[in-house]
N, C-alpha and C positions, 0 to 999 in steps of 0.2 A: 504493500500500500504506500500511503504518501508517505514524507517526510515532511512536510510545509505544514500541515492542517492547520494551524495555529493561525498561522499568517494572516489564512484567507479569509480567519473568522473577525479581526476582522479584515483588512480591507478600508478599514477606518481610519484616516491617517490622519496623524493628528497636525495637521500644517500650524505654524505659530502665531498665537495671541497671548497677549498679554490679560493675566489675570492672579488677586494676591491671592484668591481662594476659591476653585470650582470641585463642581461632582459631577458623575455623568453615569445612567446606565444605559446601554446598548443591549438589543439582542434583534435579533431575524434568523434567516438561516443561509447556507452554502451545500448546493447540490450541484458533486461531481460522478464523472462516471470513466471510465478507464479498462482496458487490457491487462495494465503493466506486464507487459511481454507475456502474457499468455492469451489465450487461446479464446477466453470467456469476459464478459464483463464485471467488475465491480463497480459497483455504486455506493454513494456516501452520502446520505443526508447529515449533516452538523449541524447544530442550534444550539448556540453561545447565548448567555448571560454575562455580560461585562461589566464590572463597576471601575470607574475609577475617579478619585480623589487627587485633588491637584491643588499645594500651598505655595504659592510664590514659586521656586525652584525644581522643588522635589513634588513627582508624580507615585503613588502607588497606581494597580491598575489589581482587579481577580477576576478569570476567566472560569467561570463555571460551567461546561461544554453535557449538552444529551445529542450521541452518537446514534446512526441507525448503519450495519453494514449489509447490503447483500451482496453474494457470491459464491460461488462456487471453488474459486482456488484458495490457494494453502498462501494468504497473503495476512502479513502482520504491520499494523499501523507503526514505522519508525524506521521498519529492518528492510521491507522489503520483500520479494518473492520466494518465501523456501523453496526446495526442491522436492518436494512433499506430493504424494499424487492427490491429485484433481477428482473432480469427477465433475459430470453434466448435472447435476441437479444444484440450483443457488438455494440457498438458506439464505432467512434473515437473523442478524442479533443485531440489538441495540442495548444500552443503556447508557450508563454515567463516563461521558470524557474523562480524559484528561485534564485536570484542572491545574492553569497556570497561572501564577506569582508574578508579577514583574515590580519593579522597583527602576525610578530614573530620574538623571539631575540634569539640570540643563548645568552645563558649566560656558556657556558663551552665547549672548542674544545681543543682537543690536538692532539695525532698522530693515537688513536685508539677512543675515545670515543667523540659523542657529544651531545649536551642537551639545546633543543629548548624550549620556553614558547611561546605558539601561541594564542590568539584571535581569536574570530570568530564570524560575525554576517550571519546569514543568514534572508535575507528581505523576507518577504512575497510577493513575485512580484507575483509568479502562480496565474491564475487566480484560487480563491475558487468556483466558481459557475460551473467550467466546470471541479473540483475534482482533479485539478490539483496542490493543494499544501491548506495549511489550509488558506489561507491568512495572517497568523500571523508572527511576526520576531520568531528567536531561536535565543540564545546568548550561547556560549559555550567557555571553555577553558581549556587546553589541555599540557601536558608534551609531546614531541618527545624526543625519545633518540637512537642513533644508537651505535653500539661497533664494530668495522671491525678489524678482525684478518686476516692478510696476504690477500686470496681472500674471505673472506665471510663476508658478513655486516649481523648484528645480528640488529633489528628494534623494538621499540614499542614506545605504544600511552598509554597515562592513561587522560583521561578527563571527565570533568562535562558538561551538557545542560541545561538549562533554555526551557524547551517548551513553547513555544504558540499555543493557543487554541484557534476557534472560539467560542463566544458567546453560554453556555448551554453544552459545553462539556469540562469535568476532565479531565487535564493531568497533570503526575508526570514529576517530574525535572528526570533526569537520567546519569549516569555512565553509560560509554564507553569505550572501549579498543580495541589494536589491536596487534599485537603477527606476528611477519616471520621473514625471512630470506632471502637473496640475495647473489645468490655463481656467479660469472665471469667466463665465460664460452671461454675466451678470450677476445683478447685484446678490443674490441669490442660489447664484448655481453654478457648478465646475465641473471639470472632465478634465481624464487624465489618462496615461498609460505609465506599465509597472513593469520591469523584469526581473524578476526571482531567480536565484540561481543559487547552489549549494555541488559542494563537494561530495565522492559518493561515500555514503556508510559502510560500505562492504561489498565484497563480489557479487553479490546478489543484487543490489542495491545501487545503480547511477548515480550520479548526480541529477538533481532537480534540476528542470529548464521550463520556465512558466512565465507567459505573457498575459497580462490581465490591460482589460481598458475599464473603465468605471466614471460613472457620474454622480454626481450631489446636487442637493438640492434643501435649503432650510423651508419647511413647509410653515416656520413660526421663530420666534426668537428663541425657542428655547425648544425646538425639534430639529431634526437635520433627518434626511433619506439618503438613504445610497447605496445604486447597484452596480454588480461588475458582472462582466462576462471575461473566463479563463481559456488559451487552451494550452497543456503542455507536448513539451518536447521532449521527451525520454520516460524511457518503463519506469525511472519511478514518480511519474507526475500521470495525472489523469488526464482523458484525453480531450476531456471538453469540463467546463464548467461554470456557474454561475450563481450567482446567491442577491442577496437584499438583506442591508441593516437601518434600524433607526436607531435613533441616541438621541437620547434626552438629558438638557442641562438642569441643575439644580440649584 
C-alpha cells in the first residue's frame, strides 16, 4: 500500500498568516485506488479528524484517521507489496488509522518568506492483522518553507522518517519531499499543484511519485473547502485519487 497516506489527509496546506492564537478542526475524506504492481485493485477510503492549535510560533496539530481497505493482495499500509499469495476474491477491513502527532515552530516569517521545523510521530494505532497499517510508530522531521510573491505562494517540504517495521521485515529510514505552488484565484479562492516524492522503504516498496492539483475556496470567515485530485507514478503510490476537506477556525 501507500506510504504518503498522511499527507493526502490533509492536502490542507497551511500557507502563512499571521495570528497570536488560533484553532482549527478539519475532516472530509480521501479516496484512492491503485495496482501497486499487482494484478488487482486496492482501494482506500480515509476520513481524518484534525485539530490543530496554533500560539504565536508554535503549532501542535492530532490526526485522528477511520481507514476502510478493500483488496484482494497481500499489501501493508507503510511497507509495501509482500510477496505473499493473492487471490481473486477482495475483502473489506476498516477501522481506526493511524493516528498522528505533529509539533512545529516557525523559526523565520517576514513579508514574503516562511520556515517551519515540524515533528512528527505517527503511532501504530491501525490494526496490523486486518493490513491496515504495520502496527509500528514512524518518527519523522521535516523543513516547511513557503515564499508568496504578490498572489502566488511558492511551497516545499524537505524531511527524514524513521520507519517501523513489524517483526522479520527490513525497512530503510527515508527522505521525502514535496514541491507546488498556490496562485488566488480571488479574493476567496486558490488553486495549486503539489509533487510528493519519497525514497523507497524497501525492495518491495519504490519510492513515492504523486502529483496532486487542488482548489480552495473560504465559503465564510471562519470555513474554508478544499479538493484535490491525485495521480501516482510508481507501485507504491495509487493510481488515481481524490478527496474533499473542510476546516473550521475557532
Amino acid at each position: 500500500m501507500l506510504t504518503r497516506i498522511m499527507a493526502i489527509a490533509l492536502l490542507v496546506i497551511s500557507l502563512p498568516a499571521s495570528a497570536e492564537f488560533t484553532s482549527s478542526l478539519s475532516t472530509g475524506f480521501d479516496y484512492s485506488t491503485g495496482k501497486y504492481g499487482g494484478t488487482t485493485s486496492t482501494d482506500i477510503l480515509y476520513i481524518p479528524v484534525t485539530g490543530k492549535f496554533q500560539s504565536d510560533d508554535l503549532f501542535l496539530k492530532l490526526t485522528v484517521p477511520y481507514i476502510s481497505v478493500t483488496s484482494a493482495n497481500g499489501v501493508v499500509r507503510g511497507i509495501g507489496k509482500f510477496k505473499t499469495a493473492t487471490t481473486t476474491r477482495s475483502t473489506t477491513r476498516s477501522g481506526l488509522g493511524d493516528i498522528i502527532a505533529s509539533a512545529g515552530y516557525t523559526v523565520l516569517e517576514s513579508d514574503s518568506l516562511m520556515l517551519d521545523i515540524v515533528g512528527n510521530i505517527k503511532f501504530g494505532t491501525a490494526d496490523a492483522g486486518k493490513n491496515l497499517g504495520t502496527g509500528e510508530n514512524d518518527y519523522s522531521a521535516q523543513l516547511d518553507g513557503y515564499y508568496t510573491l504578490s498572489k502566488t505562494t511558492m511551497f516545499a517540504t524537505a524531511g527524514y522518517k524513521v520507519m517501523g517495521a513489524p517483526a522479520g521485515i527490513t525497512v530503510n529510514n527515508i527522505a521525502y519531499g514535496t514541491l507546488g505552488v498556490s496562485q488566488k484565484t480571488g479574493e476567496k479562492g486558490s488553486a495549486g499543484l503539489m509533487l510528493d516524492v519519497s525514497q523507497s522503504s524497501s525492495e518491495l516498496s519504490p519510492g513515492i511519485r504523486e502529483l496532486s492539483v487542488f482548489v480552495s475556496k473560504k465559503i465564510s470567515k471562519t470555513l474554508k473547502a478544499q479538493a484535490n485530485l491525485m495521480k501516482g507514478f510508481s507501485d507504491s503510490s495509487p493510481d488515481y485519487g481524490g478527496g474533499l476537506m473542510f476546516t473550521g477556525l475557532f
